[in-house]
Backbone bond lengths (Angstrom), bond angles and torsions (degrees), N, CA, C in turn:
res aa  C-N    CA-C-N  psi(-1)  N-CA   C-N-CA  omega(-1)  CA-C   N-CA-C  phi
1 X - - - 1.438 - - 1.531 108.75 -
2 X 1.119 106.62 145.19 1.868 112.12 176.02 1.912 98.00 -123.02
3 X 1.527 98.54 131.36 1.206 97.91 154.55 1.618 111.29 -140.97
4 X 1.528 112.47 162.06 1.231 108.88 179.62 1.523 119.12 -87.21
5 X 1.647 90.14 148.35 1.910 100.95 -176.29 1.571 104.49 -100.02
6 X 1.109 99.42 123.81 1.636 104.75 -173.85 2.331 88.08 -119.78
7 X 1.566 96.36 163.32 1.522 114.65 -177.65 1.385 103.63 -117.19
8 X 0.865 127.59 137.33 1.440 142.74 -155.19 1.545 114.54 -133.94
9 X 1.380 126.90 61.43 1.686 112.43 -156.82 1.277 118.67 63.69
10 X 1.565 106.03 42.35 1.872 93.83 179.78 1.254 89.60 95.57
11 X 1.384 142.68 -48.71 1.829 123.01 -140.89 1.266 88.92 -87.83
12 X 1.111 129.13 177.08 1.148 168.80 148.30 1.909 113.74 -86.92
13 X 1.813 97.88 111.18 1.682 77.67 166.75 1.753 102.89 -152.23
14 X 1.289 113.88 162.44 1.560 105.35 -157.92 1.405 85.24 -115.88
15 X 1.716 113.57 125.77 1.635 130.17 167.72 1.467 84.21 -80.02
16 X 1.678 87.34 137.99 1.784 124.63 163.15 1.418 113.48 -133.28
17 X 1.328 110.20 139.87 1.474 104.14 177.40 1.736 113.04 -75.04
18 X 1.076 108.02 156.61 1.399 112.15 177.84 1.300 125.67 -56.22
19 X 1.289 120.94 -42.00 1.786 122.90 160.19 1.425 93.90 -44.29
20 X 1.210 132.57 -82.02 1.831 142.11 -157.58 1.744 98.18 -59.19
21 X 0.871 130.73 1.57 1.492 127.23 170.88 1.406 100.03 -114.99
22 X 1.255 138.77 -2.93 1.409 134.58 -164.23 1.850 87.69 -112.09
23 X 1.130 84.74 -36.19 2.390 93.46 -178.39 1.785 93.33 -67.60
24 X 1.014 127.03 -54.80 1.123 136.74 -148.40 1.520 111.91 -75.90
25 X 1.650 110.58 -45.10 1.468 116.13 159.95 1.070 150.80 -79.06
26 X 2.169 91.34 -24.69 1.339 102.84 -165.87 0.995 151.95 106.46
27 X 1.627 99.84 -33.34 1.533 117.00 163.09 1.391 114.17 -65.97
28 X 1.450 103.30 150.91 1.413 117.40 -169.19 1.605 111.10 67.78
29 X 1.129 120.04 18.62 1.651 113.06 164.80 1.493 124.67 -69.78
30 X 1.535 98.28 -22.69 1.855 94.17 -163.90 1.601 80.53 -107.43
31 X 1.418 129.65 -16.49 1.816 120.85 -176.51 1.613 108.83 -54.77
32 X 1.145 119.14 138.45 1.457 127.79 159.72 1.255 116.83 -95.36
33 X 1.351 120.37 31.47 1.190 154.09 164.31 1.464 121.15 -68.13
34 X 1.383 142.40 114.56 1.226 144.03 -140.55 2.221 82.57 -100.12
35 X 1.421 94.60 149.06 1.431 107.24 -177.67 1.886 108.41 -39.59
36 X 1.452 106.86 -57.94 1.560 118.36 176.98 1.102 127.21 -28.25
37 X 1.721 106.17 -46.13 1.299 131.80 -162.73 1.607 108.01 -74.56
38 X 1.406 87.48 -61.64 2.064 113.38 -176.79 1.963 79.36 -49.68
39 X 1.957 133.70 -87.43 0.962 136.54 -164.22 1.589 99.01 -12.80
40 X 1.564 104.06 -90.40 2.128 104.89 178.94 1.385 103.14 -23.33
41 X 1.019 140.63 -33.24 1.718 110.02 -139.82 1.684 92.97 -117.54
42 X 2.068 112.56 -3.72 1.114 80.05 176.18 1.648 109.21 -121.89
43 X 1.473 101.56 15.56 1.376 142.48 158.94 1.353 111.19 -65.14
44 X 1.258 123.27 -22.78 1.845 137.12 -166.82 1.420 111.53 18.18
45 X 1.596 92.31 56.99 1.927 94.23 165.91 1.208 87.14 -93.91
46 X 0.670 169.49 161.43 1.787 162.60 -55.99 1.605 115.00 -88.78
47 X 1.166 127.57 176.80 1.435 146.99 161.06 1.536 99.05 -49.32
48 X 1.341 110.07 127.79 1.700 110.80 160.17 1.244 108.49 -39.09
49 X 1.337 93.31 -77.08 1.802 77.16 -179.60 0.897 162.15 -18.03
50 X 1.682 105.92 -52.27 1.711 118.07 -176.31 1.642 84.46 -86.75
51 X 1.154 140.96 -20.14 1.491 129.67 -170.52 1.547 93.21 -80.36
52 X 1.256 144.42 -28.38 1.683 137.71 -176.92 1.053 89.96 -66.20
53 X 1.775 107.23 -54.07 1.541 102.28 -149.68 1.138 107.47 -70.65
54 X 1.015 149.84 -15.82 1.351 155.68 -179.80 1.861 120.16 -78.51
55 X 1.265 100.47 -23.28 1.345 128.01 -172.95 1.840 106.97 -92.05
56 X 1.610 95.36 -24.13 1.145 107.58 171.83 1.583 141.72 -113.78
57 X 1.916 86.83 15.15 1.045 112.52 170.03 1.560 113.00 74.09
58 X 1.480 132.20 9.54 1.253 134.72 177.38 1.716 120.13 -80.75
59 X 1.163 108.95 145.89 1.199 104.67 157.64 1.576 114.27 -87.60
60 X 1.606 109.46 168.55 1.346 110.10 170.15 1.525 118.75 -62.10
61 X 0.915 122.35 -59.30 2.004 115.26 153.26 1.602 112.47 -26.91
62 X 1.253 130.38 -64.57 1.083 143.20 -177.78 1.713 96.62 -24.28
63 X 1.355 105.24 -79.31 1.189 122.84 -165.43 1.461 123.16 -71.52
64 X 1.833 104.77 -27.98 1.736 96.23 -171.24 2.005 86.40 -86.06
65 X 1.575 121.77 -15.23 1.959 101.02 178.57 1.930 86.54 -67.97
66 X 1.533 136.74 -42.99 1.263 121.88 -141.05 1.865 95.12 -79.42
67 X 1.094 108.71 -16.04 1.589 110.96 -172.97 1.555 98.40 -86.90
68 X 1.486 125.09 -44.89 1.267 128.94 -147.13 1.661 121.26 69.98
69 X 1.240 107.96 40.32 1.231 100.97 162.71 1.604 111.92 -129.53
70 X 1.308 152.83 170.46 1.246 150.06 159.29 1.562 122.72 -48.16
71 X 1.601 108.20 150.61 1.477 99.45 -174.29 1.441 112.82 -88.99
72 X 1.525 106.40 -9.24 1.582 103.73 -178.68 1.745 91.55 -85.03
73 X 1.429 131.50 -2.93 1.429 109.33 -178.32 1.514 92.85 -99.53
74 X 1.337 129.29 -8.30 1.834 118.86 -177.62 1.622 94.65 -78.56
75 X 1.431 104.23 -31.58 1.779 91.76 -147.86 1.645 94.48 -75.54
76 X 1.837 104.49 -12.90 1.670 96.79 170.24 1.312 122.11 -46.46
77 X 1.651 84.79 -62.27 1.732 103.64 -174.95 1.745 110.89 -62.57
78 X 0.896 140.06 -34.83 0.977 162.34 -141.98 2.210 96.27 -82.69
79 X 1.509 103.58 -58.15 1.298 116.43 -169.10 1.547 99.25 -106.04
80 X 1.503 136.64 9.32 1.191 129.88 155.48 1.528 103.99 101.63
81 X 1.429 121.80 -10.65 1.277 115.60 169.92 1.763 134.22 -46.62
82 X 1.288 117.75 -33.65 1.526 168.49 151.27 1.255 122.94 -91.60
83 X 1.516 106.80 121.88 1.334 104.07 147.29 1.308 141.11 -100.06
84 X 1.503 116.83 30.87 1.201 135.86 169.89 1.501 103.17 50.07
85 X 1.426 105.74 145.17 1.499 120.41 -166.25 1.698 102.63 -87.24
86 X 1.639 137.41 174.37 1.100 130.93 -160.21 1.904 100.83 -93.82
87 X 1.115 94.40 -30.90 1.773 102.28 168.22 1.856 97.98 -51.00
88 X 1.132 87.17 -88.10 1.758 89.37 179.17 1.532 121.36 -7.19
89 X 1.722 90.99 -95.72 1.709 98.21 162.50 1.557 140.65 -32.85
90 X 1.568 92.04 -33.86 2.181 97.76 170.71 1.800 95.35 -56.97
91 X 1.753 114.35 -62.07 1.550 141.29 -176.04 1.506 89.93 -35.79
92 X 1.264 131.70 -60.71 1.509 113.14 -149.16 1.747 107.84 -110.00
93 X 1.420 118.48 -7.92 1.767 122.34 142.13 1.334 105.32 -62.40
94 X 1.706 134.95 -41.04 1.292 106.91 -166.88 1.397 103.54 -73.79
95 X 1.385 116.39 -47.09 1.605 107.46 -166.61 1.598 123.30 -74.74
96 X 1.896 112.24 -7.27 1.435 113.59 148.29 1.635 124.52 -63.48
97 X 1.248 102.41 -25.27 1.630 113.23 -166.96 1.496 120.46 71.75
98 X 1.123 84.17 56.25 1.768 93.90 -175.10 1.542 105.28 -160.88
99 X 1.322 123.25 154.48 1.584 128.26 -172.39 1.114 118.48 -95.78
100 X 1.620 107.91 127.90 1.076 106.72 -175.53 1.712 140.94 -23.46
101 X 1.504 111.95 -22.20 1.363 106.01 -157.19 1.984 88.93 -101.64
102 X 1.490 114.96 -2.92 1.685 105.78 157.49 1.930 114.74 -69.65
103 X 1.148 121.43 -18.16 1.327 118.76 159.53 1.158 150.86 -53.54
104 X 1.068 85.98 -38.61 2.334 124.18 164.93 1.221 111.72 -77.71
């Protein structure tokens, strides 16, 4: 593998692509999460969430009737306003189909 060494204020730091950091750590091994998906979420251009949900074709309704919670309380969690309670989060990993700790 080749990656590039870039200096950072003096530091030293070696760019890896995100697949080769996902081999390397591990994360996303047990996700049934397609490479793209895992990339966004560990890229954190959006909330895991709305990036599943989106991946899963839901709307925000979709998901806060399949969770049982409100959509004005997802779009909390959702845009960082909230950090949603652990009830919640179990509610809206189960009805993504994915475990809670791909949300985090």
């Amino acid at each position: 593998m080749k990656y590039d060494l870039l200096h950072i204020q003096g530091k030293p730091y070696v760019l890896v692509p995100l697949h080769d950091y996902r081999d390397l750590t591990g994360s996303g091994q047990d996700s049934e999460l397609p490479d793209d998906v895992l990339d966004q979420i560990s890229a954190r251009q959006s909330h895991p969430i709305k990036i599943i949900r989106k991946f899963r074709q839901m709307t925000q309704s979709d998901l806060a009737e399949k969770s049982g919670i409100s959509r004005p309380y997802l779009t909390e969690i959702e845009t960082g306003k909230k950090d949603g309670s652990l009830r919640a989060m179990k509610a809206i990993a189960g009805a993504l189909g994915v475990n809670v700790g791909d949300l985090t």
